[in-house]
C-alpha positions in Angstrom: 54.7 68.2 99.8 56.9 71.7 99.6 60.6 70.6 99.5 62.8 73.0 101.9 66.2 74.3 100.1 69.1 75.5 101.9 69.0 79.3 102.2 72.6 81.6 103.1 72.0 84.4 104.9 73.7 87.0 107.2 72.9 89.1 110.7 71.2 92.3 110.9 73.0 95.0 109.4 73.3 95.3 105.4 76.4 97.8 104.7 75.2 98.6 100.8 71.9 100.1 102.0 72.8 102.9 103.2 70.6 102.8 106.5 70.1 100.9 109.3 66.9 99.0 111.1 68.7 98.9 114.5 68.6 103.1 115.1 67.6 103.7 118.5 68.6 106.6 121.0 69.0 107.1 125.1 66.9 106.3 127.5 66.9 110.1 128.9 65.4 111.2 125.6 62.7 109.0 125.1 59.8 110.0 124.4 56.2 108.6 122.3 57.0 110.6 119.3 60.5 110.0 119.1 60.0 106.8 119.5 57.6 106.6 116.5 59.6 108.0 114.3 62.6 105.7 114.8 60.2 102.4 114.5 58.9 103.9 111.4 62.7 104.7 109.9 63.7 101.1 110.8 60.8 99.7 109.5 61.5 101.2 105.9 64.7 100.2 106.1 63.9 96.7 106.7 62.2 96.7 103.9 65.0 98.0 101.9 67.1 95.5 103.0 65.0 92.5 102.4 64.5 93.9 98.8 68.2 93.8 98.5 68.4 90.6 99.5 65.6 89.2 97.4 67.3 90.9 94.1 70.5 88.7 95.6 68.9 85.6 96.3 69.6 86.2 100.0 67.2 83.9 101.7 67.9 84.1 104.9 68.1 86.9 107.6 68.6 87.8 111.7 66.6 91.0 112.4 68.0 93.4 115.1 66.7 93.1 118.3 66.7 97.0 118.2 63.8 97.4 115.6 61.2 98.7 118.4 64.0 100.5 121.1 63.1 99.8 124.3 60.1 97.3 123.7 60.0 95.3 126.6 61.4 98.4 129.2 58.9 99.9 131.5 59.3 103.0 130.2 57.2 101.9 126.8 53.4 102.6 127.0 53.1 103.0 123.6 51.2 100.6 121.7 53.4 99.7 119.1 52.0 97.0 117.8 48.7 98.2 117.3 50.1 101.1 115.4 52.2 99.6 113.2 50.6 96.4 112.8 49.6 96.7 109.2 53.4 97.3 108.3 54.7 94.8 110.2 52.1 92.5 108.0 53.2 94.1 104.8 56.8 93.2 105.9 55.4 89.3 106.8 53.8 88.9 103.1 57.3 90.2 101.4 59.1 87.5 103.3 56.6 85.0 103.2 56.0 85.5 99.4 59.6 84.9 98.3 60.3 82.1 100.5 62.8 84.0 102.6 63.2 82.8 106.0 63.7 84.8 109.3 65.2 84.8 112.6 66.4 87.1 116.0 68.9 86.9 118.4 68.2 88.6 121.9 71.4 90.2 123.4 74.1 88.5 125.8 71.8 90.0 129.0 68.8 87.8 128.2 69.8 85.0 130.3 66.3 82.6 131.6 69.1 81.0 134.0 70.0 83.5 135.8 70.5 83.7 139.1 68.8 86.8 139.9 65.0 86.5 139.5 64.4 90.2 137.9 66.8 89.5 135.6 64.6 86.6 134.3 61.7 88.6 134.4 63.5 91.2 132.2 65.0 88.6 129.5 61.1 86.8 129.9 60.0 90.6 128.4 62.3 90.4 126.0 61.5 87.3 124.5 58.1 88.3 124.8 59.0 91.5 122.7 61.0 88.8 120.1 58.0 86.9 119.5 55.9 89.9 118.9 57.8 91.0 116.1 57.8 87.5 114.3 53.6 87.4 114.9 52.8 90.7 113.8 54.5 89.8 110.6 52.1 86.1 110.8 55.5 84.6 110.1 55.3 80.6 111.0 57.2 78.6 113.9 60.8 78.2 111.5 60.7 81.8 112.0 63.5 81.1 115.3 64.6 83.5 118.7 67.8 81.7 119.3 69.6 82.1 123.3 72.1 80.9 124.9 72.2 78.5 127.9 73.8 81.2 129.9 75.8 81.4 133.0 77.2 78.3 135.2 77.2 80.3 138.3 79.6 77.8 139.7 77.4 74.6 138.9 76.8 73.8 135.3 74.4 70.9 136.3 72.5 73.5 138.4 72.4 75.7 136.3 71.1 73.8 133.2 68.1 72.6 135.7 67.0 76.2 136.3 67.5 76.7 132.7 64.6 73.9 132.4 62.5 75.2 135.0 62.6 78.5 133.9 62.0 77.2 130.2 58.7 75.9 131.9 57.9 79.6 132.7 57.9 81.5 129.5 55.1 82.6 127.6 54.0 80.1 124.8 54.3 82.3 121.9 57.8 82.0 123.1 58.2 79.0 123.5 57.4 77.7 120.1 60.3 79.9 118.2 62.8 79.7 120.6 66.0 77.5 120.2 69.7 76.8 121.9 72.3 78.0 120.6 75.9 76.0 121.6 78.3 78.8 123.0 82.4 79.1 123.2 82.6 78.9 126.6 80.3 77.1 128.8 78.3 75.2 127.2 78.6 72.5 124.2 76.9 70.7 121.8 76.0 67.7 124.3 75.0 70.1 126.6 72.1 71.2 124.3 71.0 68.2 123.2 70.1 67.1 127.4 68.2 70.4 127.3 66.7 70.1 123.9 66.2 66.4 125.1 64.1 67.4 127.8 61.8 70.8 126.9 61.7 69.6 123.3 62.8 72.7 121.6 65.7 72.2 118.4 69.3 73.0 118.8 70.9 75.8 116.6 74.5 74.3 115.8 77.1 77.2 115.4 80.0 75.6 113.3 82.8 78.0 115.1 81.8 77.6 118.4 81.8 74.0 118.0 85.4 74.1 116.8 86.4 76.5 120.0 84.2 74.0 122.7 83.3 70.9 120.9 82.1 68.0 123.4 84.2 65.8 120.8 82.3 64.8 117.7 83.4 65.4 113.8 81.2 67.5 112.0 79.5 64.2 110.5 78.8 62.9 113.9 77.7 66.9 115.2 75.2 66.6 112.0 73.9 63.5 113.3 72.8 64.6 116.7 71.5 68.5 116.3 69.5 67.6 113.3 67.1 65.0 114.2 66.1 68.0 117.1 64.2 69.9 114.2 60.5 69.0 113.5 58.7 69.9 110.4 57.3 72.9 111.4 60.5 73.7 112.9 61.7 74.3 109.6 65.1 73.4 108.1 67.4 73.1 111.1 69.8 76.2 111.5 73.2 76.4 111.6 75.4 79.8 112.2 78.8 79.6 110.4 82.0 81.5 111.1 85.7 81.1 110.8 89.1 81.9 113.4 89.9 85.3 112.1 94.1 84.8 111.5 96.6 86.2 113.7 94.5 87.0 116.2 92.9 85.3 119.6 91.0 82.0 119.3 87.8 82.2 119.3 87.4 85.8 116.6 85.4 85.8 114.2 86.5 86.2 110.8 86.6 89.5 108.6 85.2 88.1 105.6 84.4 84.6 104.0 87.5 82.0 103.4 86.0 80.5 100.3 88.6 77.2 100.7 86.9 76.4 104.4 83.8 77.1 102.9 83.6 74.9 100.2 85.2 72.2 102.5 82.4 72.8 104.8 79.7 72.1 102.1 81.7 69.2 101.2 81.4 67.7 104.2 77.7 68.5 105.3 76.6 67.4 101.9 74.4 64.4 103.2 72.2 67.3 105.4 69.8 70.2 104.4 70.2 73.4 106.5 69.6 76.8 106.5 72.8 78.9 106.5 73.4 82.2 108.8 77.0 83.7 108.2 78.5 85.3 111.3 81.3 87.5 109.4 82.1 90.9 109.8 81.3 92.1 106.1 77.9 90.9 106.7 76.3 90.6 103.0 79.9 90.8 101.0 80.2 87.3 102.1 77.0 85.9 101.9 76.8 86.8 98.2 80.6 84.8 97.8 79.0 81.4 99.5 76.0 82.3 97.4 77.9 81.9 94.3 79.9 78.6 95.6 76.8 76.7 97.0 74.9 77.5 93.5 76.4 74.7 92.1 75.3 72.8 95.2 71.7 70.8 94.5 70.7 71.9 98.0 70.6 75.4 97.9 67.4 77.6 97.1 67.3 80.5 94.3 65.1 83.3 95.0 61.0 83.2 94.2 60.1 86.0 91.8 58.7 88.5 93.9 54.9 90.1 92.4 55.5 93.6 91.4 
């Protein structure tokens, strides 16, 4: 049986690379060719990033939503994923042949609770769109879209119903990679786990936001609950960490990785296997400083040697 090892990673953007997989352009100047071209540049530079990662032992990694602009708007006729299918498998077999691990993040305006039916239907698009990606690379169900509950609209309880009964409604390729996230405002750890207790689907624990809107349990006791939400083919369960950036409002993240909290926070996890995503502004600068403290930590996972 293959034994899962924790994996650090980090969010979208890689700032040694020198590009970026997230270039897009207005909606006035679209056009098939244009388009084309941009999923073709952020495609290479994907794959420059993943390299980079690999070379680093960086395991783990949130692809943009932006890869393919405007994917799941009207406007798109074009068959993207016919045409680039191949290199979206070539990407998959990279990942999939150095054990990396891979996840997205929709934006803030995909919200399946919403109040307003079309904007369901657009964030059921967009999920749609998510899920693409991760199949055209044949990447396996650990390979996560993680949301938000979304809005109270003035009744949580309400509003965590629709959230099931919209759930209900989404296309099934999304709904085997899709996960809750718990947020800093409206809704907390115990809040996910009645969802995740009733559609099934694992909770995402985010360390920060927990601190900001905890629902009351140490990080023991948090560990406890969110984990036993993951299946096997769920993967390891995922957590997003961050820390209060100083002198500045609760709830910021921090500019770069406070080595003391961090090791405190391996400390304390230490009974639990999990799959790391740092949420800090300098993005790989970090990961490769928790990289170097959890190496002497048996859980964590060094790199597969890549077949030139």
């Amino acid at each position: 049986m293959k034994v899962l090892r924790m994996r650090i990673g980090y969010p979208c953007i890689n700032t040694s690379v020198g590009c970026k997989s997230s270039r897009t352009f207005r909606l006035k100047s679209y056009s098939e060719k244009r388009l084309k071209e941009t999923i073709r540049d952020n495609l290479d530079c994907l794959g420059k990033i993943l390299r980079f990662n690999l070379r680093h032992n960086i395991l783990f990694f949130r692809i943009t939503s932006d890869l393919v602009p405007f994917a799941s708007h009207p406007i798109c006729k074009f068959d993207w994923q016919g045409s680039f299918g191949k290199r979206f498998k070539e990407i998959g077999d990279f990942i999939k042949s150095c054990g990396m691990r891979i996840s997205m993040h929709p934006d803030q305006f995909t919200l399946i609770n919403s109040i307003d039916s079309r904007v369901f239907e657009n964030s059921g698009r967009e999920l749609v769109y998510h899920a693409q990606v991760l199949d055209l690379m044949e990447l396996d169900a650990s390979a996560k879209i993680q949301i938000h509950i979304g809005g109270v609209y003035g009744d949580k309880e309400a509003s965590m119903r629709r959230f099931v009964e919209r759930f209900e409604m989404l296309d099934e390729i999304v709904k085997r990679r899709l996960v809750i996230e718990n947020d800093n405002r409206c809704y907390n750890l115990r809040d996910c786990l009645k969802i995740s207790a009733v559609v099934g689907i694992p909770v995402l624990f985010d360390v920060f936001h927990h601190e900001v809107n905890s629902s009351g349990e140490t990080t023991k006791e948090a560990y406890e609950l969110f984990t036993p939400t993951w299946k096997r083919e769920d993967g390891l369960p995922m957590v997003d960490y961050s820390s209060q950036l100083t002198s500045d409002k609760r709830g910021k993240h921090a500019e770069t990785l406070n080595l003391d909290i961090f090791r405190e926070f391996l400390g304390k996890t230490k009974p639990f296997d999990f799959d790391i995503m740092l949420e800090i502004k300098d993005k790989e600068m970090s990961v490769l400083k928790a990289i170097e403290i959890a190496s002497q930590d048996n859980r964590f996972s060094l790199a597969k040697k890549h077949p030139s």
